[in-house]
C-alpha positions in Angstrom: 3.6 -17.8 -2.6 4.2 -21.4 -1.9 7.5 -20.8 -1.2 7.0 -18.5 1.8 5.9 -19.8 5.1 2.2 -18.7 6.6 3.5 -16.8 9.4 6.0 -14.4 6.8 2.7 -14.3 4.5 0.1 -13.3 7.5 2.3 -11.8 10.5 5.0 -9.9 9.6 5.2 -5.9 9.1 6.8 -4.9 5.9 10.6 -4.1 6.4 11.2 -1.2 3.8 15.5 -2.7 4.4 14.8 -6.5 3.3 11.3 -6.2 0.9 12.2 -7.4 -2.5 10.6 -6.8 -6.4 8.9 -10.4 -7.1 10.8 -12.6 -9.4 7.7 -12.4 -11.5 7.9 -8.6 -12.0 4.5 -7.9 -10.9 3.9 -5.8 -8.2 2.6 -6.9 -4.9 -0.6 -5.4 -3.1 -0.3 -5.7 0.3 -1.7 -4.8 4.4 -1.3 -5.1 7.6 1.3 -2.9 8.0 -0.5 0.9 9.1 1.1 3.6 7.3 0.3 6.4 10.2 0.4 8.8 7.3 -3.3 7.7 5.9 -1.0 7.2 2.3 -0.3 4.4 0.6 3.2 3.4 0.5 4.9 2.8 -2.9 7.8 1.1 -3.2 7.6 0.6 -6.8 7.2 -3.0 -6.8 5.2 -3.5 -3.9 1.7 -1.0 -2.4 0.7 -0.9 1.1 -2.8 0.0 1.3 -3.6 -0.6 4.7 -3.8 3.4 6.2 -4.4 2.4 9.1 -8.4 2.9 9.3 -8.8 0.8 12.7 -7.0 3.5 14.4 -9.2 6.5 13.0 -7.0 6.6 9.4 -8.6 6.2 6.2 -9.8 3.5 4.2 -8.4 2.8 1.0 -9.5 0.7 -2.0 -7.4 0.5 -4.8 -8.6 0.2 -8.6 -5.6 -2.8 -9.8 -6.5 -1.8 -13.4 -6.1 1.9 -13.0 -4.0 2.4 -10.1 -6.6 4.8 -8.9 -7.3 5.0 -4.5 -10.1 6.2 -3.1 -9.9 6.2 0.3 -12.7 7.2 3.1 -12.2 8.4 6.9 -14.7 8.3 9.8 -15.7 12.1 9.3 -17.3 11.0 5.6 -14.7 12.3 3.5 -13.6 11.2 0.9 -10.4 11.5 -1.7 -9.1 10.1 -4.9 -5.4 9.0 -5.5 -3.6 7.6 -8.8 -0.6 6.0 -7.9 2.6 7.4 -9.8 4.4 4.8 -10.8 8.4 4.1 -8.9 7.7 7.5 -7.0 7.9 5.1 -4.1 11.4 3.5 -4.8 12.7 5.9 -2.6 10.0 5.1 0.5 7.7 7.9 0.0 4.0 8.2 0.6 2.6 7.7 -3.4 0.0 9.7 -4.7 -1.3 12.4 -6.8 -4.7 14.3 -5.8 -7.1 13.4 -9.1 
C-alpha cells in the first residue's frame, strides 16, 4: 500500500475496467464505492462491502475468516450472505442466502 498515493487509496470509486488481483494474491476488502444493489460486489480478488447504507441500503459486515455477510437495513431486517468464491470475476453481485 505504500506504493499507491493517498488520494487512489481514499478517493477513488472502484473501476471494475482497470481494478487488479494484488501481487500478493490476497484479496482486497474494500468501500466507498455504493453498490445501489444492497450486494456486495465480488470480483474474485477484490469485495466491495459498502451497500450503500447512507442512502437507505444495507449495512454489511463481513466475517474475513468465514466469508459470511450479515447485513442490516433501516426497517430492522436483517440477512446472512456467504460469499462464493470467483462468482464475481465476471462483475456480479456475490452471495448465497445461508
Amino acid at each position: 500500500m505504500d506504493r499507491v498515493g493517498g488520494t487512489k487509496l481514499r478517493w477513488e470509486f472502484i473501476d471494475r475496467a482497470e481494478v487488479r488481483p494484488h501481487f500478493s494474491g490476497k484479496t482486497v476488502v474494500v468501500g466507498h464505492t455504493p453498490q445501489v444493489s444492497g450486494e456486495v460486489l465480488d470480483l474474485g480478488f477484490l469485495l466491495c462491502i459498502d451497500t450503500d447504507c447512507s442512502r437507505g441500503g444495507w449495512l454489511s459486515a463481513l466475517d474475513t475468516t468465514t466469508g459470511r455477510v450479515i447485513q442490516a437495513n433501516e426497517g430492522a431486517e436483517l440477512r446472512r450472505r456467504t460469499i462464493i468464491g470467483n462468482a464475481g470475476a465476471r462483475g456480479e453481485p456475490a452471495g448465497q442466502d445461508v
